[in-house]
C-alpha positions as CSV (number, residue, x, y, z in Angstrom):
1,X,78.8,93.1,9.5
2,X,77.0,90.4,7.9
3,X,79.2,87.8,10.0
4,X,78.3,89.5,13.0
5,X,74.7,89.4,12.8
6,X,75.0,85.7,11.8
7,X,76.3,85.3,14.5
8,X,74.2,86.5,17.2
9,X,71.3,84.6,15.7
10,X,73.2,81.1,15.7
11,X,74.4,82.0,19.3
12,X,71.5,82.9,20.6
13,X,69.4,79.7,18.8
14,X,72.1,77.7,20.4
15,X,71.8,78.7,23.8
16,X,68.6,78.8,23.9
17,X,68.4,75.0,22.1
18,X,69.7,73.6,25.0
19,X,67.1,74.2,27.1
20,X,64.2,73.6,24.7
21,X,61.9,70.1,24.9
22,X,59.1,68.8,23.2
23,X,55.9,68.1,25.3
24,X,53.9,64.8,24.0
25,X,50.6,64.3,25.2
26,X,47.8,61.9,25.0
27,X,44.4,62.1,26.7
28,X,41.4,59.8,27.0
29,X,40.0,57.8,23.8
30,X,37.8,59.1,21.2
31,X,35.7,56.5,18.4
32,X,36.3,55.6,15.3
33,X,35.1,53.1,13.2
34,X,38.2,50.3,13.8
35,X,37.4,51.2,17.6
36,X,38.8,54.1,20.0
37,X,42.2,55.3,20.0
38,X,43.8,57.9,22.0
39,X,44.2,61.6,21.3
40,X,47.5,62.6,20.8
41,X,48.7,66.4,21.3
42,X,52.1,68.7,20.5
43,X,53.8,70.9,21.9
44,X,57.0,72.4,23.5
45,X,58.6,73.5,26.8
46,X,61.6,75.4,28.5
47,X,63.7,74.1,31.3
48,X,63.1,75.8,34.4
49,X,65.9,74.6,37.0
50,X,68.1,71.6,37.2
51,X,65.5,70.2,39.4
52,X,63.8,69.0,36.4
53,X,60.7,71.4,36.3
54,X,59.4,72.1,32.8
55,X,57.6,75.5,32.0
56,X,55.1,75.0,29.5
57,X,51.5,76.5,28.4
58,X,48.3,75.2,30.1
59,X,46.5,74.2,26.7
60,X,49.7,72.0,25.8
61,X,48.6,69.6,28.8
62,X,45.2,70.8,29.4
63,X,43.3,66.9,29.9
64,X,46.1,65.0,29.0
65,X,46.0,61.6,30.5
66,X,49.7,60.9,29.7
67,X,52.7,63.1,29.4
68,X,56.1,62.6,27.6
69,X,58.8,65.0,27.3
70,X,61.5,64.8,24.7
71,X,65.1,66.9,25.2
72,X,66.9,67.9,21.9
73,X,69.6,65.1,23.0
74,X,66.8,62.2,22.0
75,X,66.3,61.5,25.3
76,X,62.8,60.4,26.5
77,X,61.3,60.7,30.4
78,X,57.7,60.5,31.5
79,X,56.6,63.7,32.5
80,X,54.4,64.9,35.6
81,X,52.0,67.5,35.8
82,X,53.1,69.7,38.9
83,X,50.6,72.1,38.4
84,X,48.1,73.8,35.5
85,X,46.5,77.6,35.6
86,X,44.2,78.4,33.0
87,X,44.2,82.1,34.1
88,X,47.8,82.5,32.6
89,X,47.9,79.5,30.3
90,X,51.1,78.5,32.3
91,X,51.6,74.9,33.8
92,X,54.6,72.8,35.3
93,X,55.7,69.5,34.4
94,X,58.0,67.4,36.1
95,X,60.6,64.6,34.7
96,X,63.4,62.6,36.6
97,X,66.3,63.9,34.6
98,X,70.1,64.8,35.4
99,X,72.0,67.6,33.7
100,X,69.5,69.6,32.7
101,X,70.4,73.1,31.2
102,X,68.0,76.0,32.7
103,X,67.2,78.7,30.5
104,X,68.4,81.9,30.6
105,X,65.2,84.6,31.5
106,X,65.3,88.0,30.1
107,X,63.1,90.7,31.2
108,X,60.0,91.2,29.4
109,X,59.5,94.7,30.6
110,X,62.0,95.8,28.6
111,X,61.3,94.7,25.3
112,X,60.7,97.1,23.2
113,X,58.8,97.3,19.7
114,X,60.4,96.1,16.7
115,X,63.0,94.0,18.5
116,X,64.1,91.1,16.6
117,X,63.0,87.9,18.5
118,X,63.4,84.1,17.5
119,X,60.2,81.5,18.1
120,X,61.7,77.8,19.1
121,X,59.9,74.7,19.1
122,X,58.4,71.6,17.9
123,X,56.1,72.9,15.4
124,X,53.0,70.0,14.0
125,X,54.8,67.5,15.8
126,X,57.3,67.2,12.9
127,X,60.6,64.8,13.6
128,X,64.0,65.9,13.4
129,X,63.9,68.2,17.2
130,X,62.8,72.0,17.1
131,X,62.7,74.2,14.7
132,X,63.1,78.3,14.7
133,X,61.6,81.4,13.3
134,X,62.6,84.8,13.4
135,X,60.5,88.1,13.1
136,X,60.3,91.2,15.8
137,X,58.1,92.6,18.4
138,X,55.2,93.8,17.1
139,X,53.2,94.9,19.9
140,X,53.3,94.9,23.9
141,X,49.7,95.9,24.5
142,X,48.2,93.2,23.5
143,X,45.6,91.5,25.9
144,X,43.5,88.3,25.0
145,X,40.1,87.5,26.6
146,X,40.7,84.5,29.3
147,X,38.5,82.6,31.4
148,X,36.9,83.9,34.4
149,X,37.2,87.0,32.7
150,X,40.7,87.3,33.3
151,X,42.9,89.4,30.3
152,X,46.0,88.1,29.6
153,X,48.6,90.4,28.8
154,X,50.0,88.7,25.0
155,X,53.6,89.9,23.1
156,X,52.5,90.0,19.5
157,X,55.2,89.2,17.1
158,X,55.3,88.3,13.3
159,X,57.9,85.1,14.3
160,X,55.7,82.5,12.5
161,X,54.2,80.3,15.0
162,X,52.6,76.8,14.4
163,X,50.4,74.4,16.7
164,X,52.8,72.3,18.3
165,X,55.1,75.8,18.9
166,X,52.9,76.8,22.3
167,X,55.1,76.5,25.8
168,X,58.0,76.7,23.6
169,X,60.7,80.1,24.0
170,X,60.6,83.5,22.5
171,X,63.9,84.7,22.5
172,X,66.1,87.4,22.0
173,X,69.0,88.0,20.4
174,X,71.0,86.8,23.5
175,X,69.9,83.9,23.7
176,X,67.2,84.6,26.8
177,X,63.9,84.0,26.9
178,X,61.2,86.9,26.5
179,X,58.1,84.9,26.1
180,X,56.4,81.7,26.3
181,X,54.5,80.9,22.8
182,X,51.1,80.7,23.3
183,X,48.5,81.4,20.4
184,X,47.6,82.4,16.8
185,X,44.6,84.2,15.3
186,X,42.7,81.5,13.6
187,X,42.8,82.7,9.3
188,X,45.5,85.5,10.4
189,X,48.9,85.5,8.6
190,X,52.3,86.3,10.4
191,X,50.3,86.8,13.6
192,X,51.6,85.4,17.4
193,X,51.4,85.7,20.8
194,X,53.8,84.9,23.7
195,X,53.1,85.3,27.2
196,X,55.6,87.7,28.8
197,X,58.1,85.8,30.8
198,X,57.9,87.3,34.1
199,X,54.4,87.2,34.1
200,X,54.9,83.5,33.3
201,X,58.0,82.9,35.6
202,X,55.5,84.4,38.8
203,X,52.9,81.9,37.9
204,X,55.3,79.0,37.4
205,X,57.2,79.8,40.7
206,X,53.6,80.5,42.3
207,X,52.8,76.9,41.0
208,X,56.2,74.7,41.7
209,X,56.4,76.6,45.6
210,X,52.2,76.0,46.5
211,X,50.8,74.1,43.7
212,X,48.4,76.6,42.0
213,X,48.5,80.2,41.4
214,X,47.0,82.6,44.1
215,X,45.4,85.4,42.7
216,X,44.4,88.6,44.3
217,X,40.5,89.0,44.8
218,X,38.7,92.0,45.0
219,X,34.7,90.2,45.5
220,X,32.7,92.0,43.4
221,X,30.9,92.0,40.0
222,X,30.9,94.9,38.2
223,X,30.1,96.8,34.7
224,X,32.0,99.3,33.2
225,X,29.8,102.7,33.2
226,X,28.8,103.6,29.6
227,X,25.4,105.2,28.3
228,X,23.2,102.0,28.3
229,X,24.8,100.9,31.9
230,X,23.9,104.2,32.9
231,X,20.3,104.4,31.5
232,X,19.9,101.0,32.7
233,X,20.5,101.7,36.2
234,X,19.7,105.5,36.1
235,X,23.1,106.6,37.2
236,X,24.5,110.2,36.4
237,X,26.6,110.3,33.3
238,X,30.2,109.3,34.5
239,X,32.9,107.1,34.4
240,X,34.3,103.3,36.2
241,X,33.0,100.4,37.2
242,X,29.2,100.2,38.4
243,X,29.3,97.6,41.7
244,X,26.6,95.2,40.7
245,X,27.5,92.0,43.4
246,X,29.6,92.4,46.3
247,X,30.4,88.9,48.1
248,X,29.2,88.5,51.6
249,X,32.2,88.5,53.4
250,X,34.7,89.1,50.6
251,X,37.5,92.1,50.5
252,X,35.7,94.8,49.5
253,X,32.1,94.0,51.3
254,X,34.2,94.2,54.6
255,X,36.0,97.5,54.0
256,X,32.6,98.7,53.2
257,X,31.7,99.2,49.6
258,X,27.7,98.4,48.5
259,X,26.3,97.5,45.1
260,X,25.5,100.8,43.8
261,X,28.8,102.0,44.3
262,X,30.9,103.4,41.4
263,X,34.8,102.6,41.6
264,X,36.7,105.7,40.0
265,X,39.9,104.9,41.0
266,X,42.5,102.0,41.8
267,X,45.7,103.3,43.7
268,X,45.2,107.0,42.4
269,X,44.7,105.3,38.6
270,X,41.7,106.6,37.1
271,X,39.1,103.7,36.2
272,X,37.1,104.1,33.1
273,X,36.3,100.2,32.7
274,X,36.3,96.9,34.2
275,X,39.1,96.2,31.8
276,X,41.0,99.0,33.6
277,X,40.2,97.3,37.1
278,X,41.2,93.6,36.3
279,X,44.5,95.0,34.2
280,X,45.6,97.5,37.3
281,X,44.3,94.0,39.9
282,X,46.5,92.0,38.3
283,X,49.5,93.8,39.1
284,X,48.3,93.1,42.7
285,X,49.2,90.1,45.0
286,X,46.6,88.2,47.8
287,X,47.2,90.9,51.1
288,X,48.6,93.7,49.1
289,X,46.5,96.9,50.6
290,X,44.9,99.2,47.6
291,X,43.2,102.7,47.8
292,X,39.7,102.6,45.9
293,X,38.2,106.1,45.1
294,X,33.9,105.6,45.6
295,X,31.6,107.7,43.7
296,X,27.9,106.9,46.2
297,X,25.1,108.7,44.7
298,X,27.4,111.9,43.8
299,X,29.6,111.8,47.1
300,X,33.2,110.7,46.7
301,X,35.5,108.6,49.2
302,X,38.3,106.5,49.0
303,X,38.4,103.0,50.8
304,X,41.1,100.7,52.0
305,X,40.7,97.2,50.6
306,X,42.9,94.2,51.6
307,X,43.1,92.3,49.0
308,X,42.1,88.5,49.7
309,X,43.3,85.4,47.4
310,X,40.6,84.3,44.7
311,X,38.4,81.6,45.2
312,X,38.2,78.8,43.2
């Protein structure tokens, strides 16, 4: 028994090894005393194809003026980046480089909690290639505040993760990867998050095929409909999103919908906050039609919005 569960662990570490690089980066000069010198970052990465496209996590190469990617082999190649989206915290980086060894992508919808997963990576920059941690699933309904007020949906496992571990895999027990390591609670203990791999794999594939990621945009601004929104704006006690800006000729100003309007529904999903609305939009793609269900000073509809891509 023992044997046996040895040996998925080493087989799946090994699998998943060969596909595993470390990201270097250095950006622009900061001073010192002796005179500037140039910032120097870690990190980790996953092969995506033999083409020599590298998935890896926005922050690892966020400003970096210089790239270098590292394959467990020892082998060294200047590195490119493809293609960067803050929004997911997913970027691409190129290297000229034969015989790579893709990674093999599991399914992230059907993790499940308490699932034992392995972290792989290049933790503090340390020598000697990656290292790995074990732990389980800890949570799938995690979400962390991002820019633009985007939420991105985190896997929270107790696999001990380290600066230097973020772009790198979270695996399972076959070897495939789940997750791309991400972020840690500042002064939290046995505490990580991974972006779930098909979220990660649309925006990579998004990024390699056009160069960016395309995001569905609804054009408006909104606040969720609680007591002081309410007293604020002497609405009704209720429920969704208030509609505070719509953009002139954006989605939903065309199909019709005012500021003043109150969005109860997405696609026959009840909306009882803007977090509802971004969550259920970002299962949505630029031209994907969606049924919105109006509350307008006590009368209820439902509009047809085409959904348009986001502006940047």
């Amino acid at each position: 028994m023992i044997a046996e569960i040895e040996g998925l662990y080493t087989r799946a570490v090994e699998r998943a090894l060969a596909s595993t690089v470390n990201v270097a980066t250095t950006a622009g000069p900061f001073g010192s005393p002796f005179g500037p010198h140039p910032r120097r970052g870690h990190g980790s990465g996953v092969v995506l194809d033999p083409e020599g496209h590298i998935l890896t996590s926005e922050h690892v190469v966020a400003g970096a003026a210089k790239v270098v990617v590292t394959r467990g082999d020892g082998r060294v190649f200047a590195g490119t980046v493809l293609g960067a989206d803050e929004g997911s915290d997913v970027a691409v980086v190129r290297i000229e480089a034969s015989d790579l060894t893709p990674a093999a992508f599991g399914d992230s919808d059907g993790l499940r909690i308490g699932q034992p997963v392995l972290a792989i990576g290049n933790p503090l920059g340390l020598s000697g290639g990656p290292s790995v941690t074990s732990g389980v699933v800890s949570s799938l309904r995690r979400s962390v505040d991002g820019p633009n007020g985007d939420r991105l949906r985190m896997i929270q496992t107790d696999a001990a993760v380290n600066p230097g571990n973020s772009g790198g895999p979270l695996v399972d027990l076959q070897g495939r990867v789940v997750g791309i390591l991400a972020a840690t609670i500042p002064h939290a203990e046995g505490i990580g998050f991974a972006i779930p791999i098909n979220a990660a794999l649309e925006a990579a594939r998004q990024i390699v095929r056009v160069g960016r990621v395309e995001r569905p945009w609804l054009g408006i601004v909104g606040h969720t409909v609680d007591r002081r929104v309410a007293q604020f704006y002497g609405l009704p006690p209720s429920r969704g999103v208030f509609v505070v800006e719509a953009t002139p000729g954006g989605p939903a100003e065309t199909a019709g919908i005012h500021v003043g309007d109150i969005l109860t529904g997405f696609d026959a999903r009840p909306l009882h906050s803007l977090g509802d609305l971004l969550e259920t939009l970002a299962d949505k793609r630029p031209g994907d039609p969606v049924d919105l269900e109006r509350d307008r000073r006590g009368t209820r509809d439902r509009v047809r919005v085409s959904l348009g891509i986001r502006p940047f």
